[in-house]
N, C-alpha and C positions, 0 to 999 in steps of 0.2 A: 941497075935500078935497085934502089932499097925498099923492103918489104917490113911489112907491119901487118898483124891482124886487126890493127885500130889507126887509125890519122885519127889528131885530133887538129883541126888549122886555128891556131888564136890558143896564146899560152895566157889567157886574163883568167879572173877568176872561175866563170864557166867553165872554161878548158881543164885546168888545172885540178879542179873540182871532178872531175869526169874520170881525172886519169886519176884519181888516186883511190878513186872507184873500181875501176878498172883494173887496174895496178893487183889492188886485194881480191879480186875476181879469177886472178893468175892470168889475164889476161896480159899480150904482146901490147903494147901502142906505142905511139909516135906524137908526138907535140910538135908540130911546125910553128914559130912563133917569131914574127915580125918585130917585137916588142915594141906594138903600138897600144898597149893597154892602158884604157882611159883612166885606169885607177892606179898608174902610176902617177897621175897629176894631182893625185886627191892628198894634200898636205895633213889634214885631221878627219879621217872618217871617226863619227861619234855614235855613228846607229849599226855598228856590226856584233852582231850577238859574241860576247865572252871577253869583249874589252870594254868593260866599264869608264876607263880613260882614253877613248880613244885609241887610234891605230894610224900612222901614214900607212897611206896605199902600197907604198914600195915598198912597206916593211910588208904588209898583207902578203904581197905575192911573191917577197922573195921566202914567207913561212911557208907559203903553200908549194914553192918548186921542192923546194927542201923536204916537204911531206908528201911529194909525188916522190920523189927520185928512191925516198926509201923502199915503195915496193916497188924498182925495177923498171920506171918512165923514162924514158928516153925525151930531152928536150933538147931540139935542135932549132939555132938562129937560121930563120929561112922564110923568105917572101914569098908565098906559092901564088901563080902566073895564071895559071887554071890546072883544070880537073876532069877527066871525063871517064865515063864507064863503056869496060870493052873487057865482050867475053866475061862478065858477071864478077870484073875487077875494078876498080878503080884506080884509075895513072894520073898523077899528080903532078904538073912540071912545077920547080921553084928557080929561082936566081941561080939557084949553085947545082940541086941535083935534082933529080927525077923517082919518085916514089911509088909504091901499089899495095894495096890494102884490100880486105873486105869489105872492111865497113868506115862510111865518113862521118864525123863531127863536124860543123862547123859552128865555129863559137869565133867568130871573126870580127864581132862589135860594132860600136857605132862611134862616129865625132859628133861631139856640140860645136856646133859654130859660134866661137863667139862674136860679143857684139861688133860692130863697127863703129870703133870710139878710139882714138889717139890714144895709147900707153896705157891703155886698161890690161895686157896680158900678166906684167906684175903681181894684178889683182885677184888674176882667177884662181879658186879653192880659197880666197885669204879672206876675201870683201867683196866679189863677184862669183855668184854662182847661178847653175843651171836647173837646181832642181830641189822645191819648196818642200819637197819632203824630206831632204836630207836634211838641208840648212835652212828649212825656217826657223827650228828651235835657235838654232847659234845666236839669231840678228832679233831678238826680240827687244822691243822698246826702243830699235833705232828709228832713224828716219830710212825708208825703204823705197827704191828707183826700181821701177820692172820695165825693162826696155821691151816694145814689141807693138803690133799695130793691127794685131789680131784676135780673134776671138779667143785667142787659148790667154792671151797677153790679158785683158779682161779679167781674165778667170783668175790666173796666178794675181792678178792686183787685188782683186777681191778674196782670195784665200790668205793671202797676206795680213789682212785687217785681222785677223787670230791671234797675230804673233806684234801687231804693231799700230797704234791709231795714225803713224803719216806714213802713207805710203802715196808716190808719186806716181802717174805711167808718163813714159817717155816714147813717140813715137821718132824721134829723128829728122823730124821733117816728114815723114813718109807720111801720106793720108790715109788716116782710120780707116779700114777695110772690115773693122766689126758689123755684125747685122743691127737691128732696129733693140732686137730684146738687151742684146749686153750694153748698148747703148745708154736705154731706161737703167738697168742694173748700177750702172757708173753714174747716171744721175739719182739714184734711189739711196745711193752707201756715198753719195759727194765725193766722189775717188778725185784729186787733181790731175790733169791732162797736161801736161808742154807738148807743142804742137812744134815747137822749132828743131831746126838743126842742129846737131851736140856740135863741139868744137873738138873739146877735149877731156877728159881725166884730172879732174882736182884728185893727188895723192899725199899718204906719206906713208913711203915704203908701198907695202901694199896694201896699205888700207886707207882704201877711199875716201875722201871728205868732203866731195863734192864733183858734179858733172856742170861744164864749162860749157853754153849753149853758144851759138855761131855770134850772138849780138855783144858778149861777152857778159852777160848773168849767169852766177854761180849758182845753181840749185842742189842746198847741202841734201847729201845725199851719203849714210855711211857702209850703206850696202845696195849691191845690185845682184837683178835676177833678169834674165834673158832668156826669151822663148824664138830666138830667132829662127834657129833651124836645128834638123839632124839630118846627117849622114849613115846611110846604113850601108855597111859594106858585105854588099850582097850580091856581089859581083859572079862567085863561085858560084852559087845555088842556080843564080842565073843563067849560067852558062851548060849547068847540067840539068837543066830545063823543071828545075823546081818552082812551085808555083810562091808566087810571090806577092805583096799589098802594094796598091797606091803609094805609098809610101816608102816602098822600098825594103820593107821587114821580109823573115824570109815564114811565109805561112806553114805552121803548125799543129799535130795532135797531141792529143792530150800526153803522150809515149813521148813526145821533142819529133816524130816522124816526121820527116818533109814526104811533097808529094810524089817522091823518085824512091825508091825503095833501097834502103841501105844506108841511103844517107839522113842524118838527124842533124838539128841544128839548137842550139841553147843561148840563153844571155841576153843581150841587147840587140842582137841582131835579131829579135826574136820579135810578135806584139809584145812582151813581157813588160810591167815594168821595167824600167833601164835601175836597179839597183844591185847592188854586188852583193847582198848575200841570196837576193830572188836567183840573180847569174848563177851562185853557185849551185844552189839549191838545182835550178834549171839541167847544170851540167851532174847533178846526182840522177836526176827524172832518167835523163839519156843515156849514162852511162849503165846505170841497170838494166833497160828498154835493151840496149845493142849487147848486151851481157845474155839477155833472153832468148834473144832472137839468135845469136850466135852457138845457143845451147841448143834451141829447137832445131838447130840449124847440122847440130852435130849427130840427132837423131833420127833425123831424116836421111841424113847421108852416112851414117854410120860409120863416122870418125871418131865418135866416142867410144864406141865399140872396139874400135884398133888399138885405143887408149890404155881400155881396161883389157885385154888381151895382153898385152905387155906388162901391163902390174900384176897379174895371175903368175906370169912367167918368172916376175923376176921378187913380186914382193910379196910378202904374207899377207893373204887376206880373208883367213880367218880370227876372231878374236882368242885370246885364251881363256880357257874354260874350267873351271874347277867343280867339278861333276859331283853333286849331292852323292849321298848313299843309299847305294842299291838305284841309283838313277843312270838315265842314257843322256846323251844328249845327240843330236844328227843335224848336220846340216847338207842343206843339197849340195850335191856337186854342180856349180856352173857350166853353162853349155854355149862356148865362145869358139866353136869348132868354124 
């Protein structure tokens, strides 16, 4: 079984974030990392503080392994299966090995689902995306498609009118399931509604030109937004009976602590905004948090003490002194007996 003073499970920016936290803390960890990070799909993040021009996603996190591994991270490719605590440890089974730690991260993330539309995956991060606060700036003054048949769906159509006077909603066929108020709202800002079945993806390359409705009417359309669903993969927390939303998020304090003590979770899997520098930020909150606790933790049980006993023995730990005139100087002797 391999050991670590830290797991972190999900090598995305969260993760990553934590360990390079940690890394400088002198602390041991581990990155288990699947690499299913959603911001490897991301082709131009434009909102990540320090690049002005832009950043691909895979460029993002292969900077951030490269600035974990300098102080001392360990990232290993690995699926972890589950997790449970025993004996005031945690045992991690994965696809290939079996792991134990004090303290867990989980920074394990989330999928957008995308829409269900013929040969739209081309599209997505190019001219289909999931989330108005990245990419509303990009699509300004296009013509704007927001797929979805709910009240969040509503709302992104009407947040939309900021960045663009046509924006369409597109249900799929599926029947409006919004309440009475968003309803008035979409007849108060004239939002238009297609009520039919999509066919297919008017493209070229990956950017969209138009959505192909089942009767065969093209409604040009050069960007899409989808509130269809998420996936939170919440499955660990679950399993080691951490409390968890409706939703599937894995619930949180203000610390990243989950309701199981030792384990912290950050990121998307989190209520957090789903954005990757909140993720990273998130995986800074927790990396400190289990850096604290892992201190309080060493004076409680006075393992920091065995620490400083042995730099007594072996290293100088007094400063050098250069003693004024006609002056003393005295320092206590330590008492590590």
């Amino acid at each position: 079984m391999k050991e670590s003073e830290i797991i972190i499970v999900g090598g995305g920016l969260a993760g990553l974030s934590a360990a390079i936290y940690l890394g400088r803390a002198r602390r041991t960890a581990l990155i288990l990392d699947s690499g299913k990070s959603m911001a490897r799909w991301e082709p131009d993040v434009q909102n990540y503080l320090g690049f002005p021009q832009g950043v691909r996603g895979q460029q993002l996190l292969q900077r951030a392994r490269s600035q974990a591994r300098r102080y001392g991270i360990r990232v290993t490719r690995e699926r972890v299966r589950s997790a449970r605590l025993r004996k005031g440890e945690f045992h991690i089974r994965g696809e290939k090995d079996r792991y134990r730690c004090k303290r867990l991260l989980l920074a394990t993330g989330i999928f957008h689902v995308p829409p269900d539309i013929p040969d739209i995956k081309p599209c997505i991060g190019h001219s289909s995306f999931f989330c108005k606060d990245c990419d509303g700036y990009r699509v300004q003054g296009k013509s704007i498609g927001v797929y979805g048949w709910t009240n969040e769906a509503v709302e992104y159509a009407l947040a939309m009118v900021l960045y663009s006077s046509c924006v369409t909603l597109l249900t799929d066929g599926r029947k409006p399931c919004w309440d009475k108020q968003h309803d008035r709202w979409l007849a108060e800002y004239q939002i238009p509604i297609s009520l039919n079945k999509i066919s297919r993806t008017q493209r070229r390359g990956n950017q969209i030109s138009g959505i192909v409705l089942k009767d065969g009417t093209e409604v040009a359309v050069q960007a899409l937004f989808t509130t269809r669903a998420d996936i939170y993969f919440s499955q660990l927390a679950r399993g080691l009976g951490a409390k968890v939303d409706a939703e599937g998020q894995i619930v949180i304090d203000s610390c990243m602590r989950t309701s199981v003590p030792g384990v912290y979770a950050a990121g998307c899997v989190t209520p957090a905004n789903c954005q990757m520098i909140i993720a990273a930020g998130q995986g800074a909150a927790a990396a400190q948090a289990i850096n604290r606790d892992l201190f309080e933790e060493s004076l409680a049980t006075h393992s920091l003490r065995q620490f400083r006993r042995k730099q007594i023995r072996k290293r100088r730990v007094k400063p050098a002194v250069r003693k004024a005139r006609n002056g003393q100087v005295t320092f206590r002797k330590p008492n590590l007996a």
